[in-house]
N, C-alpha and C positions, 0 to 999 in steps of 0.2 A: 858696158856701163856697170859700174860699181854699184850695189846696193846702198839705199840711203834712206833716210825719213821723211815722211810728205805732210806737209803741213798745210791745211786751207784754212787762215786766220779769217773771221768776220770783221773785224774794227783795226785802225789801225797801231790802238794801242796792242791790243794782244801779237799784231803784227813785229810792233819792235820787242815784247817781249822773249817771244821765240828767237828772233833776230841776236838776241845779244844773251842768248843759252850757250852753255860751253858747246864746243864743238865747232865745224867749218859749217857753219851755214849760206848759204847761196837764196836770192832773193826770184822768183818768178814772176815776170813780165807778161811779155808776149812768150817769149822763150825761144825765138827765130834765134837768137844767139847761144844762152844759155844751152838749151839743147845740143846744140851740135858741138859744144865744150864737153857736155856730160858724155856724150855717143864718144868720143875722141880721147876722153879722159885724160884732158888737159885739165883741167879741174877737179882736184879731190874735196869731196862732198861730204858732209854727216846731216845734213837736213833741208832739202827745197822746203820752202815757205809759197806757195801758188798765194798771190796778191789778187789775184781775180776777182773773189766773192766781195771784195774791197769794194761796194758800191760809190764811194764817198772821194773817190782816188779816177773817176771818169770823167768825164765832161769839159765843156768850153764856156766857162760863164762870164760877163761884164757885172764887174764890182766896180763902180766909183771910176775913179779915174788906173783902175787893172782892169786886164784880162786876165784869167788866169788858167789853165791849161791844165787837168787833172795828169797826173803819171801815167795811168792807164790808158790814159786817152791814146787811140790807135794811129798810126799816119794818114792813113783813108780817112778817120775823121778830121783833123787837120787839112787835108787837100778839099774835101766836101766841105769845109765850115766857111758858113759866107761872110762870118765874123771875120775871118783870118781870111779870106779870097777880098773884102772891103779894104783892109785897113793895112793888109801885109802881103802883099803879092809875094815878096820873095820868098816868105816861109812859106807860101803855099806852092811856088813854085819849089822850093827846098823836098816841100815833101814827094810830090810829086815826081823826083828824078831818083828817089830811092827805089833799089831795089824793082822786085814786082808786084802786079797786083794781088797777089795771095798772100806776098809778102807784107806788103803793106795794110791788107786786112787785119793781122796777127800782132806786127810789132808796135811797140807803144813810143810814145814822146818821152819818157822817162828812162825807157829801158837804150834808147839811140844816144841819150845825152851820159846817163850811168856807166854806159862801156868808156866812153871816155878815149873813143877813139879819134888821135888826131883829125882823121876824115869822115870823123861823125856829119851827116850832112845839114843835122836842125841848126849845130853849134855856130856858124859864120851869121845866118841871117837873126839867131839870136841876141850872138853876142852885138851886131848890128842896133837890136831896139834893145840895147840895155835890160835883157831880162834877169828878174831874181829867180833863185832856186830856194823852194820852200823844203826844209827837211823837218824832221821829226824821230827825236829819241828819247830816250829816256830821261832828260833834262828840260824838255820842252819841245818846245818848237822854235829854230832859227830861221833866218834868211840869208842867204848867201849870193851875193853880186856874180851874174855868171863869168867874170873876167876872172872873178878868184876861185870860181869852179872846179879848173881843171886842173891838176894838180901835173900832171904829163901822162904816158900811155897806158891807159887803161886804169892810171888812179885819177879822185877823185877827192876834194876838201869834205865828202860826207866821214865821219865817225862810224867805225865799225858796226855801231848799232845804231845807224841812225838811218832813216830810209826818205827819200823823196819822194816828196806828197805832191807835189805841183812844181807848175812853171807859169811866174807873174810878168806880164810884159806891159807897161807904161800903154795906155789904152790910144796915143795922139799915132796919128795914121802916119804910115812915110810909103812914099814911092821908091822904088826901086826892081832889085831881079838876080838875082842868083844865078851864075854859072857852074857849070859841072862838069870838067873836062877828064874824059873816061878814055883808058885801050879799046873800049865796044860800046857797043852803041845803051846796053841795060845790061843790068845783075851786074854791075861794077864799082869797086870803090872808085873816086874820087883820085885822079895823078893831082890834081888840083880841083878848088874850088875857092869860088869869089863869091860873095855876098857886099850890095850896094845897097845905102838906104839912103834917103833926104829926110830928115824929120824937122820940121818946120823948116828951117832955113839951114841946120848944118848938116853936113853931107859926113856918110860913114862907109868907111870899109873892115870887112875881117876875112881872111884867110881860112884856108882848111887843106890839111894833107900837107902840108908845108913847111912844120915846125912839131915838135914834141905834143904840144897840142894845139888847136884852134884858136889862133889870135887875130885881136885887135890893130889894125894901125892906120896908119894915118891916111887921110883920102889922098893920094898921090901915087901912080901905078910906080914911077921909080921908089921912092920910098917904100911901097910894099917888096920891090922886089931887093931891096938892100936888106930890110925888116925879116925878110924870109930867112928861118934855114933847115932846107931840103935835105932830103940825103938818097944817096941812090939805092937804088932797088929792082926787082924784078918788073917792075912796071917801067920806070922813068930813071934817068940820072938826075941828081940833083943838079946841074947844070941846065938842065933841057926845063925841072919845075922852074926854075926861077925865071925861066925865060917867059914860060908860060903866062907866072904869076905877072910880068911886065905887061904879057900884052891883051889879056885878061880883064885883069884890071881896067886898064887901059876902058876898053869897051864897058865894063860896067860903070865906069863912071859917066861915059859918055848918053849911057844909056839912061840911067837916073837922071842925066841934066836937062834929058831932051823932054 
């Protein structure tokens, strides 16, 4: 690991401050990712920023008619929160199939959705309850619709100096359930994943691992699987994902209808 400068910001303006100092600065999370970039030196660094002492960047609170979902906030918190186990089974179940449990102690809701990995796992049952992504730089504070989030692998519509404070999700309840289909059984990305929601009366699907990044489409297991495009890999051929995403699907809508 390269040497670098460590920063522990209090508020989160001082946070974007440092964030948009000359130099490669890098943002700290949980750092279950970050880390093992630093250790590999796939990442050239001139400053971690640790977001931790961030008190204001934690939590699960009901505003009005949001939820809203600190960055910080861990995936163990999300799988415990009875808020999100009432109203969103799938994200809880979302969380829930990440990773492990020491893992999921560590890693945050912010830092899962910021890597920006097409098989990010919160990304399908989010994009599912139409959530916003609250950022915050040196211009203010915007809101960005998670559909225009994701920019493709591993980028992001945040501004270099701009950091995400939260995730707001529409507070009206939907049923549904998230699939996870892995080469093992835990500690696996995603060959596929489905996410099903009902929110009052219409029915949603989104995809994940499937396309550049985590999309939206239409509730129809054929339509997602035309909507898809895969590509092969050392896990799957993109031939065997699509088949997947058919029959998948399939079952998650079955499952939300029932």
């Amino acid at each position: 690991m390269r040497p670098f400068e460590y920063e522990e910001p209090r508020s989160i303006e001082e946070a974007v401050s440092l964030l948009g100092a000359p130099g490669k600065n890098r943002l700290l999370a949980g750092g279950t990712d970050l880390l093992v970039r630093l250790k590999r030196r796939e990442w050239p660094v001139d400053r971690v920023i640790n977001l931790k002492r961030i008190e204001t960047l934690r939590g699960i609170e009901e505003r009005g008619d949001w939820v809203t979902v600190g960055a910080l906030t861990t995936i163990e918190e999300l799988e415990r929160s009875e808020v999100v186990a009432k109203r969103w089974p799938l994200l809880r179940e979302a969380a829930m199939e990440m990773a492990s449990p020491q893992v999921r102690a560590m890693a945050t809701a912010g830092g899962n959705l910021c890597n920006a990995s097409p098989a990010a796992d919160l990304a399908p049952p989010l994009l599912c309850l139409d959530a916003q992504m609250i950022a915050v730089g040196p211009r203010g504070e915007r809101t960005i619709a998670i559909r225009s989030f994701f920019a493709g692998p591993g980028r992001t519509a945040l501004a270099p100096d701009e950091i995400l404070t939260g995730i707001r999700i529409p507070s009206a309840p939907a049923r549904g359930c998230f699939i996870k289909f892995c080469t093992r059984r835990a500690m696996d990305l995603a060959v596929v994943s489905v996410a099903c929601a009902v929110v009052s009366k219409e029915t949603r699907l989104a995809l994940g691992a499937v396309a550049p990044t985590p999309i939206r489409v239409a509730a129809s297991a054929e339509e997602a699987a035309m909507r898809c495009a895969p590509i092969d890999d050392v896990r799957a051929t993109a031939e065997y994902r699509r088949e997947l995403v058919r029959v998948l699907a399939g079952r998650a809508l079955a499952k939300a209808a029932s």
